[in-house]
C-alpha positions, 0 to 999 in steps of 0.5 A, a space after each residue: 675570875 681567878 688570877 692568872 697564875 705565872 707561866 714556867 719559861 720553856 726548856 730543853 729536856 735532857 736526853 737519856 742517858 742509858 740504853 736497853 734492847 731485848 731479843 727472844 731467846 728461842 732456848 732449849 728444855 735443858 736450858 730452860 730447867 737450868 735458867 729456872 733454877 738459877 733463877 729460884 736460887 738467887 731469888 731466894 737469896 734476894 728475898 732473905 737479903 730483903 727481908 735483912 735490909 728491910 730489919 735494918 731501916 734507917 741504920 743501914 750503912 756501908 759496913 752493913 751492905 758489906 756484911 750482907 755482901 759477905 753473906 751472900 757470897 759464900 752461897 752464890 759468888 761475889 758478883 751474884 752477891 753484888 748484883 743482889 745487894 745493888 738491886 735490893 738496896 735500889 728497891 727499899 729506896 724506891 718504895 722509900 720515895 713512894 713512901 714519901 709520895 703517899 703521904 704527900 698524897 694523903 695531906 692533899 687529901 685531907 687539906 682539900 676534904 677539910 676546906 670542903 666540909 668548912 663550906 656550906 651545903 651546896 655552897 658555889 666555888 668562889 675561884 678569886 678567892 680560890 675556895 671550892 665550891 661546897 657538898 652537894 647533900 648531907 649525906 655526901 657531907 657525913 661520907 667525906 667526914 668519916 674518909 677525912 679521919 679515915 685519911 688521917 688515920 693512915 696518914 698516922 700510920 705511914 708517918 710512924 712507919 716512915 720515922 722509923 725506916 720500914 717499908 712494906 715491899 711484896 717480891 711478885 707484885 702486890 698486885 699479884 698477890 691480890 689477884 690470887 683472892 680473884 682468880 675467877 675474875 682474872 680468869 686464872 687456875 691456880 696452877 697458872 697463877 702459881 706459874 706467874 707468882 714463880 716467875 715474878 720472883 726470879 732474880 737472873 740479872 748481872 750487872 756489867 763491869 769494864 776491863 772484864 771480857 765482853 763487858 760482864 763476867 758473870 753473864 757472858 755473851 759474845 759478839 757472835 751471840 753464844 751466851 754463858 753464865 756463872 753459875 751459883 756454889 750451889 748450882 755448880 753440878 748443872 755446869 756445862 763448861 769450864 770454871 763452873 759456867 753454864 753454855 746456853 745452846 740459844 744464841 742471840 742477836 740483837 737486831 736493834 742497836 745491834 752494831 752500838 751493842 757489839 762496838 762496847 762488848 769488842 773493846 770490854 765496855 760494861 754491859 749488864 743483862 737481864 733475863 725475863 720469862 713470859 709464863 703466857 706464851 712460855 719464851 724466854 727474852 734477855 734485855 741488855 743495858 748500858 750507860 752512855 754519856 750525856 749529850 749536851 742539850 741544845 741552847 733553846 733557841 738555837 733549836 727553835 732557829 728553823 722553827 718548830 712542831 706544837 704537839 697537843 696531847 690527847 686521849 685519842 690523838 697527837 694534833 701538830 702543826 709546824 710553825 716557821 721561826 716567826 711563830 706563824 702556822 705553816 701548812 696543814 695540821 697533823 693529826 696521829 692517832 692511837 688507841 689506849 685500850 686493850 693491854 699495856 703491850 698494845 697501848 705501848 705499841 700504839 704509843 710508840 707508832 704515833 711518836 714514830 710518825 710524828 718523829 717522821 713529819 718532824 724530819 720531813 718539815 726540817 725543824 729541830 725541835 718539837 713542843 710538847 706540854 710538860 704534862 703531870 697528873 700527879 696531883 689532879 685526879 681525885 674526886 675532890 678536885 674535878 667532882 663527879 666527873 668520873 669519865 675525866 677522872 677516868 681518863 687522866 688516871 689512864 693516860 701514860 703522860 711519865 712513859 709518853 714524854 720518856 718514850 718521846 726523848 729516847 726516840 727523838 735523840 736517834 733522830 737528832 731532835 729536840 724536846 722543848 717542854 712548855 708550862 700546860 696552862 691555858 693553851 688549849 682555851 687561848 689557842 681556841 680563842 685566838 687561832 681555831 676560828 681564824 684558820 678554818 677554812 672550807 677544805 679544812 676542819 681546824 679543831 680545838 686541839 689543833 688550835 692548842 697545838 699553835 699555842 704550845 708551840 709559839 709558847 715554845 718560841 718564846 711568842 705570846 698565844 694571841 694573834 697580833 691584832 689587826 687594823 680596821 679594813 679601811 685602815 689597812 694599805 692591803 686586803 690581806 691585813 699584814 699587820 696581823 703576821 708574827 716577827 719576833 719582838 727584839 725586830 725592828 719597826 715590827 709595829 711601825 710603819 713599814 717603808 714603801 719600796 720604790 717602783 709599783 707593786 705590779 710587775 709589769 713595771 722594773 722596781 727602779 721606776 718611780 710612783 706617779 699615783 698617790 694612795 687615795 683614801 676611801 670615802 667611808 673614812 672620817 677625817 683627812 688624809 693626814 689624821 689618818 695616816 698613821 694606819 697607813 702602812 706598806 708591804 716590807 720586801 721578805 725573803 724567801 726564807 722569812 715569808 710567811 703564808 696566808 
């Protein structure tokens, strides 16, 4: 077996620090015509000014945003030209990172494909010397040795690419563009191909500004939901209003957060928005965003003061259960489910109904916090490293670990409730081992995941997973073996000998009375009374608040 490798010490996420909500807009034909020619225009501006930062690569700097900047306004309006720098700039960077991540990608690959091919065929992975275990065939072996100088053949390429600063970006989606080759299997016509390649392609976003009225200038949109914009130098004939604006007849009213939008657009607070165009069903949505201060996390443990909510991710399925402050199970487990199938809007809406009722219990048990496993597949979904187990490669692949844990914080900071993340090792073997067979009962069926969510948890206290142990039956002063309850490690005499409180156990007696019995011991004891009495131990009076249950 394999040494254990070290554990990371939980934390406290960090909350978000911006926010953004989207209503329809149930817009008119003259006001869908103009959006989408507005939305042409810039788009096209924005693909020529990609296409300009892209030549530029690595030697781009601020006097050449300036001129770019300074190119575009003379078409547009320097608030368009802004906006549209800002976002390409942000979009070359962003495929600069993937960029980056791909070859990191690609030199996992190929290290993990080279030590394979070294071993011998059919050779069994050695895990204490961290080798894998060998190819099964020749066949597979001579397949995986022309993918290795295939690898190192694109490996070549991106690192060319990468030195001299050029990317390789597709406005639409490359994905988009790969589906007009498949239009039969993506049950597409051209027309409505063509439909969504236009919209993919249309730039209608302004960015807020403070001190400007209603916290943006170029788009406009007042606290009884009139909407306006600026409309482009080449667009200034379809103005409807002064200064070259444009009035949509829709209106809108942001039914989520709508109070928190109206308080920063009254006092001129920034605000940016962004229109978008569902081509399916033909509406028409505007999304606004804003930045708020950070709040300060809370310090681990003064989250983890009234105990805490495990959180076991699944495909399938959310396993939680409470735990009191001293780590010890309390009540029955959760278990909320979802389905990962169908469309992303479906898995997003499944995704987002199982964190609402988790978040519910949570307020419900009156913790604080809630453990989760700080998950990432980034690096674990090859062939290579989990075989030919294609429905676990499968199911890795698919399943939202970076939109579920950020969904997870955004929601739980409207809820005044804290995220603590653990290190994902070994919780769902250990809180098998020691905690799925210990807490089945007949009216209650404890599965492995809910056995995992009590390890991400007590990790999250700060407790080991294994329950402590207990002592023999004949050494236990009880029958309900008290010794295996949790307290935290700094208690005192947490594994001493517990004091005996005067009085008998029974109440038909007041405390203050004295013990005139003395403890007898079983017959099935070896020894004397004396060699054994180091086991013996008695019931600690708890209050109410440190009680814990059976």
């Amino acid at each position: 077996m394999g040494a254990m490798r070290e554990l990371a010490a939980p934390f406290v996420v960090s909350g978000p620090t911006g926010v953004a909500i989207r209503d329809r807009l149930r817009v008119s034909e003259a006001d869908a015509t103009v959006l989408g020619q507005v939305g042409a225009f810039l788009g096209s501006l924005a693909a020529g000014d990609l296409a300009d930062r892209s030549r530029q690569g690595l030697a781009h700097d601020a006097t050449a945003w300036a001129e770019r900047k300074r190119k575009l306004t003379g078409r547009s309006s320097a608030r368009w030209a802004g906006s549209i720098t800002k976002h390409v700039n942000e979009q070359w960077a962003l495929a600069r990172r993937g960029q980056a991540a791909y070859v990191v990608w690609l030199r996992g690959q190929i290290a993990q494909i080279g030590v394979r091919l070294a071993r011998p065929l059919g050779a069994k992975a050695n895990k204490r010397e961290g080798l894998p275990k060998g190819y099964g065939s020749r066949a597979e072996w001579h397949a995986k040795s022309r993918r290795l100088h295939a690898l190192k053949d694109r490996l070549a390429g991106v690192e060319a690419d990468r030195t001299v600063g050029r990317v390789r970006v597709v406005r639409g989606g490359r994905r988009l563009v790969t589906t007009r080759h498949h239009l039969q299997e993506a049950g597409l016509d051209d027309r409505a191909w063509r439909a969504r390649w236009e919209t993919a392609r249309l730039f209608l976003a302004a960015d807020g500004e403070s001190g400007k009225r209603f916290g943006n200038e170029t788009v406009r949109i007042t606290d009884t939901g009139q909407i306006s914009l600026k409309l482009p130098a080449a667009l200034a004939h379809l103005a409807n209003a002064p200064h070259g604006r444009y009035e949509l007849d829709a209106k809108v009213a942001f039914q989520h957060r709508g109070g928190e939008w109206r308080d920063r657009i009254v006092v001129n607070q920034a605000v940016a928005y962004r229109f978008h165009h569902d081509p399916i069903r033909g509406r028409w949505y505007v999304t606004a965003s804003w930045q708020r201060a950070p709040v300060p996390a809370l310090p681990l443990q003064v989250a983890l003061a009234r105990g805490t909510v495990g959180v076991d991710m699944n495909d399938d399925h959310l396993a939680a259960w409470r735990l009191d402050r001293h780590g010890n199970p309390v009540g029955e487990p959760q278990r909320f489910f979802y389905d990962l199938s169908g469309s992303a809007a479906n898995r997003d809406a499944q995704i987002r109904h199982a964190l609402t009722r988790l978040l519910h219990f949570a307020r419900r048990c009156g913790v604080a916090a809630i453990a989760i496993e700080d998950l990432d597949f980034a690096d674990g979904k090859s062939r290579e490293k989990h075989g030919r187990n294609k429905r676990f490669r499968r199911l890795i692949s698919c399943f939202p670990t970076a939109k579920f844990t950020s969904r997870l914080v955004s929601m739980a900071a409207e809820q005044q409730i804290a995220i603590v993340a653990v290190d994902p090792a070994y919780t769902s073997r250990w809180g098998a081992q020691h905690w799925q067979k210990p807490l089945a009962a007949p009216h209650r069926e404890t599965t492995r995941h809910d056995a995992a969510s009590i390890a991400v948890g007590r990790r999250a206290q700060g407790f080991p997973i294994r329950r402590r142990t207990t002592p023999p039956p004949p050494h236990q002063s009880d029958a309900v073996g008290h010794r295996t309850v949790q307290a935290r490690p700094a208690a005192r005499g947490r594994e001493g000998t517990r004091p005996h409180p005067p009085g008998p156990h029974t109440r038909c007696a007041s405390p203050g009375v004295e013990r005139t019995r003395a403890t007898s011991w079983p017959n099935t004891v070896r020894g004397t009374a004396a060699e054994q009495q180091s086991w013996q131990q008695d019931l600690l009076p708890l209050s109410a608040e440190e009680r814990w249950t059976r």
